[in-house]
N, C-alpha and C positions, 0 to 999 in steps of 0.2 A: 504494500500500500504506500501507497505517498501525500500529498497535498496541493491545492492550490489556493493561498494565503495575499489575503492586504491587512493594509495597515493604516489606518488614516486616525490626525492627533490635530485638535484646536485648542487654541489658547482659548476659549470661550471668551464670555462679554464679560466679563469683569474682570480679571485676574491681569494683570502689566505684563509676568511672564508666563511660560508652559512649561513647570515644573514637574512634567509625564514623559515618560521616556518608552519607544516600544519597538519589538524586532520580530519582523517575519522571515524568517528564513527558510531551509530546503528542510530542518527536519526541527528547528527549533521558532517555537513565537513566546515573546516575554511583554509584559504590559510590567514598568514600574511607576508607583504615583508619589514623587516625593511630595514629604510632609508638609502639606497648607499651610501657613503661615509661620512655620519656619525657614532661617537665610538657612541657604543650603540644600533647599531639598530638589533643586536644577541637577545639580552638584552630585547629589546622591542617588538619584535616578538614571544619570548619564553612567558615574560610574560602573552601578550594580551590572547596565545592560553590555556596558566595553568590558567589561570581563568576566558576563556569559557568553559571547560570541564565541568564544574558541570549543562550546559545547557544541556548535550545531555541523553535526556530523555525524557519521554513520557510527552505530554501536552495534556491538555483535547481541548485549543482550538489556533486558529489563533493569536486572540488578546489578550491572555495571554503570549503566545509563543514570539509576537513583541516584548511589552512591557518589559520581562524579559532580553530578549537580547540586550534591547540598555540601561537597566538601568544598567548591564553588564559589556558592551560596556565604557559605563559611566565610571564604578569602575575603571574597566584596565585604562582609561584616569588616572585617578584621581592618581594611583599608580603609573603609569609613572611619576607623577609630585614627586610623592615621594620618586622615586627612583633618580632623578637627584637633589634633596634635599639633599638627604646624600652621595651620589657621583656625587658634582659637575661637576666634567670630564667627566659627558655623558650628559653635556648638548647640548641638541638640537636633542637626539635623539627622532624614532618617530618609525611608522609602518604603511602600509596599514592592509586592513581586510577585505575580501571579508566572509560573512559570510552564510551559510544554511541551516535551520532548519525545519525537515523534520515535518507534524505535518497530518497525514493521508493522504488525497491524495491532501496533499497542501504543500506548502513550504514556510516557510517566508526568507526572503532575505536581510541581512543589509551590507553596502556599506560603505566604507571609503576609499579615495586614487586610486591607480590602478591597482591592483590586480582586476582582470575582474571573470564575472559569464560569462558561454554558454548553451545554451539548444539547444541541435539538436532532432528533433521534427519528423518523415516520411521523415528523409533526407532532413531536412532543419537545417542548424544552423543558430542562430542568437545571438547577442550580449544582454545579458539579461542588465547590470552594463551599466553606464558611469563614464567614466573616471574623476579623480578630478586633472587635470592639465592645465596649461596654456596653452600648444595645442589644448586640446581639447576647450577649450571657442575659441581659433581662428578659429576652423571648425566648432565651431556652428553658427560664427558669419558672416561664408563663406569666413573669410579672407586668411585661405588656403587650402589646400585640406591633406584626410588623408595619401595621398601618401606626400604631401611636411611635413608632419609631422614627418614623418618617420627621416628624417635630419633636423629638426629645430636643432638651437643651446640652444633653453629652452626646452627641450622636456621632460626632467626628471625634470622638475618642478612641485611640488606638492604644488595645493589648498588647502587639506583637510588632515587629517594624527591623526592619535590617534599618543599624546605625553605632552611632557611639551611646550608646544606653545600654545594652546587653552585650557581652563579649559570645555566650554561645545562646544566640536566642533559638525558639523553639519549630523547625519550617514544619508544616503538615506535608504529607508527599502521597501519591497512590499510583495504582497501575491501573490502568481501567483500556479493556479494548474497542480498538477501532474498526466500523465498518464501512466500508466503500457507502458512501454518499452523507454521511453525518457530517455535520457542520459545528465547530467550535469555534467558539466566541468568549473573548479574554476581552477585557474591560477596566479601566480605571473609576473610581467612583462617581466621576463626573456625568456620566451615564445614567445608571441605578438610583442615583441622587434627584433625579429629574424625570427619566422615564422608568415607573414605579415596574413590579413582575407582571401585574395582568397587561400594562401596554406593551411592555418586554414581550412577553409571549405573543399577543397578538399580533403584532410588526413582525415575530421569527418565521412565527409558521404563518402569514400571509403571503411570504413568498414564492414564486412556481417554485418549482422541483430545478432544479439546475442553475437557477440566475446565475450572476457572476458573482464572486465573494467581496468586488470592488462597489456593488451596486448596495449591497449589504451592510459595508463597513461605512457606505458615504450617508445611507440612510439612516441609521443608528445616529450619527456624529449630527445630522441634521436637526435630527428630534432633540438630542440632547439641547440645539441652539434657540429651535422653535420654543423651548419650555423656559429657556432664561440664562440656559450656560454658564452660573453662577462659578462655575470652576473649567480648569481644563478635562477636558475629556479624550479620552485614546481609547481605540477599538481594535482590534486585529479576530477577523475572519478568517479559516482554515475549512478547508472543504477536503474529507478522505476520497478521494481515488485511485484509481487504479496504475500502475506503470510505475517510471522513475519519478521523483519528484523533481522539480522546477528548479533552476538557477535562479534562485532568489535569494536574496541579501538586503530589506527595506528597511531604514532607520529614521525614527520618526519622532517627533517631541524633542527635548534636549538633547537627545542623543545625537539626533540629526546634527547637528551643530558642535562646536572646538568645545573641548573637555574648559569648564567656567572657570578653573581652577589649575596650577600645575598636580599633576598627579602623583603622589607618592610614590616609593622604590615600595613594587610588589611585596609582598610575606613569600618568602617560597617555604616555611613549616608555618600548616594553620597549629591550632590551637594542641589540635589533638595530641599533637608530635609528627602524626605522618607525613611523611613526605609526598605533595605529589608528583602525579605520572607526570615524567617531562612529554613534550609536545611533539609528534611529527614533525609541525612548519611553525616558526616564531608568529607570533602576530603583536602587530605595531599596537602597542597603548598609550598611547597622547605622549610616544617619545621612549619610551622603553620598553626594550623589546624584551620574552619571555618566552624561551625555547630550552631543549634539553643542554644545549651547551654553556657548558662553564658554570654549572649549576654551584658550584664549590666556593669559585671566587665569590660569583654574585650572595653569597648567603654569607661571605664573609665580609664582604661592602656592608651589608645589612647591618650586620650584627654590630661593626667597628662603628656604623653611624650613630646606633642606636644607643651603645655604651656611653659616646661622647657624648650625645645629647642630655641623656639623664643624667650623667653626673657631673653637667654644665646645670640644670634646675635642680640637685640637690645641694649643691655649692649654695646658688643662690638662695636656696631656702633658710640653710642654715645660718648666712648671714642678712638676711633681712627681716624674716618671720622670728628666729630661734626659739625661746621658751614662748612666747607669744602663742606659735604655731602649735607648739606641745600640749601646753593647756588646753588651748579650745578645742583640739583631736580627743585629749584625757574628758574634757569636758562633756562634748558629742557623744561619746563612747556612751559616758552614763547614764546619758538621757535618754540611750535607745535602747539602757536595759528597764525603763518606766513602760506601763500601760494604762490606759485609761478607755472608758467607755463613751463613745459619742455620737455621734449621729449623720447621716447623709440626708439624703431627699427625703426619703420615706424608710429607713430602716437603722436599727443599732449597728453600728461599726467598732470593732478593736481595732483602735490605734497607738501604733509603736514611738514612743517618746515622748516629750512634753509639749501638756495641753497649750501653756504659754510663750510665747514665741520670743524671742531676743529682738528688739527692734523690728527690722522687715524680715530678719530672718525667722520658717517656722523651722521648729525641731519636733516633728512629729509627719509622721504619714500613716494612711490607710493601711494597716497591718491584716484584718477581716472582715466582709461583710459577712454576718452573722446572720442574715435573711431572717431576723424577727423585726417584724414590722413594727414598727411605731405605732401602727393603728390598734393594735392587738394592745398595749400599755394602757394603762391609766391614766390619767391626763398631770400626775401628780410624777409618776415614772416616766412621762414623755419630758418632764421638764427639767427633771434631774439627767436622764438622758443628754437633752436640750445643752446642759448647762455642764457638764462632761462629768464623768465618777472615776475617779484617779482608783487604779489597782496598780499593787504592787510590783505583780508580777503576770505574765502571761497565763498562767494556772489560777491565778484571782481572778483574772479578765473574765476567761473560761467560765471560772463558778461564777460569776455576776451574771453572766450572760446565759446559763443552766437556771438562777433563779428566777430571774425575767421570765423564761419560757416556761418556767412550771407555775408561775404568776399567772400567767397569762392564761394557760390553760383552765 
């Protein structure tokens, strides 16, 4: 089996730039959506997608083909961390990644964020991804429905994200098989955000049986405009058939466009330890090149940089911060061995530190939603709640939040 794949990416009506990045190729198509309103997410999307391109290529098999793309997946993490290293000012940026690698009449599928996958199957679509946001755990949990999702006030909250916030974040991945004439459709939020599942579905399977996938990808991008295009939106259509697949190579969104940023010296050891496969044929990344040769020197560049650099900002630390720094770390420490009971929207939360903050800084985050509602308390317990209930320890937090529930009951 093979494919025949587009790609089409708009900055929408509102947004200055198109911080989506997306790639149709001969056996791979990626949709990544850097993160909205942070600098950087041009930056991180471009990235993620220049160094998956060296996956799109033929694999012998499924579990060679997973494996490659999340350890991949892994790198681009890892680089992201390194590009907000030597450009502080993009900290906090990130990316989804909706990813698809085409591997005979199979596909493998790896997941970050909310960039979604669709397969429409004999005029059926269905939602292949789940989404990695805080909405979507409230509709699994039934506490809203995806219609009140649509207007939640967190609704663009992201669980999961390749960036400098997680060193090994968590990709979902699957193998799911391909049949000659199904159509998949990879997406950035800009889409689903505008045109909801039941117009989704009736625009997929409104079309004849064969259209072009170009006709598909410019339709979808349209509707997303007619509704308001409040963000960018990227689409990439792939259609299974039969034969060799296509000499295609399409970059679209930021990617299309010179890396925003100079690009960091590759990781050649991700996290793991392992080392990866060197490459048949180098390929150019915004100036450095990354082929099986001289894997030795280039990991000892790495390493001599990398030395240097840290112990040029631990110099500095230690004569600018010194005990200063010690304290308020000794400090930190302590307050994140505190618990107290508080509150969100609508339910009790443990959270880890203290309830009172130092100036702008807080020292305390979301440690558990405890999914006992508010509503279920007493109006006497919703105010103490309200008003936070300092515990000791995390096993006090526990038992406070054990009594509530059998209060409640």
């Amino acid at each position: 089996m093979s494919a025949s794949s587009s790609a089409v990416s708009n900055v929408g009506k509102v947004r200055a730039s198109n911080q989506d990045s997306g790639f149709a190729g001969q056996y791979l198509n990626v949709v990544a959506d850097g993160m909205g309103g942070h600098a950087g997410g041009d930056v991180a999307s471009h990235l993620v997608i220049r160094q998956l391109l060296t996956l799109d290529k033929k694999f012998d098999s499924v579990d060679e083909a997973r494996d490659e793309l999340v350890h991949t997946l892994l790198l681009a993490n890892d680089m992201l961390s390194d590009v907000v290293f030597e450009h502080p000012e993009l900290a906090g940026l990130g990316t989804t990644a909706s990813v698809m690698l085409r591997v005979g009449n199979q596909v493998v599928i790896a997941h970050i964020g909310d960039s979604r996958v669709y397969l429409l199957r004999e005029g059926n679509l269905s939602q292949v991804t789940v989404d990695h946001t805080f909405v979507q755990r409230l509709i699994d949990s039934g506490r809203i429905t995806e219609e009140e999702a649509h207007s939640h006030p967190r609704r663009s909250v992201l669980m999961r994200v390749l960036g400098d916030v997680d060193a090994t974040p968590e990709i979902d991945t699957m193998v799911l098989d391909s049949n000659e004439g199904d159509v998949w459709m990879l997406c950035s939020d800009g889409l689903t955000t505008v045109v909801w599942s039941d117009e989704l579905s009736e625009m997929m399977t409104g079309f004849e049986p064969g259209v072009d996938v170009d006709v598909i990808a410019n339709a979808l991008v349209d509707a997303s405009l007619e509704g308001g295009a409040p963000d960018n939106v990227t689409v990439i259509v792939s259609r299974t058939v039969a034969g060799e697949p296509e000499q295609l190579a399409e970059l679209v969104g930021s990617a299309a466009g010179p890396m925003p940023v100079k690009q960091p010296e590759p990781r050649l050891i991700p996290p793991t330890g392992k080392r990866p496969k060197p490459r048949s044929l180098p390929v150019s990344t915004g100036g450095v090149t990354m082929g099986s040769a001289n894997l030795t020197a280039q990991l000892d560049a790495v390493r001599a940089q990398r030395i240097r650099r840290r112990i040029g900002l631990i110099i500095a630390a230690v004569v600018v911060a010194g005990a200063l720094v010690i304290a308020g770390i000794t400090g930190y420490r302590w307050s994140q061995t505190q618990f107290y009971l508080g509150a969100d929207e609508d339910s009790v939360v443990i959270y880890q530190g203290l309830a009172q903050p130092v100036g702008p800084f807080s020292l305390s985050h979301a440690y558990l939603d405890t999914n006992v509602l508010l509503s279920s308390l007493t109006p006497f317990q919703r105010d103490q709640i309200k008003a936070t209930v300092p515990a000791g320890s995390l096993a006090e937090a526990q038992s406070l939040v054990n009594a509530l529930t059998s209060a409640a009951k």
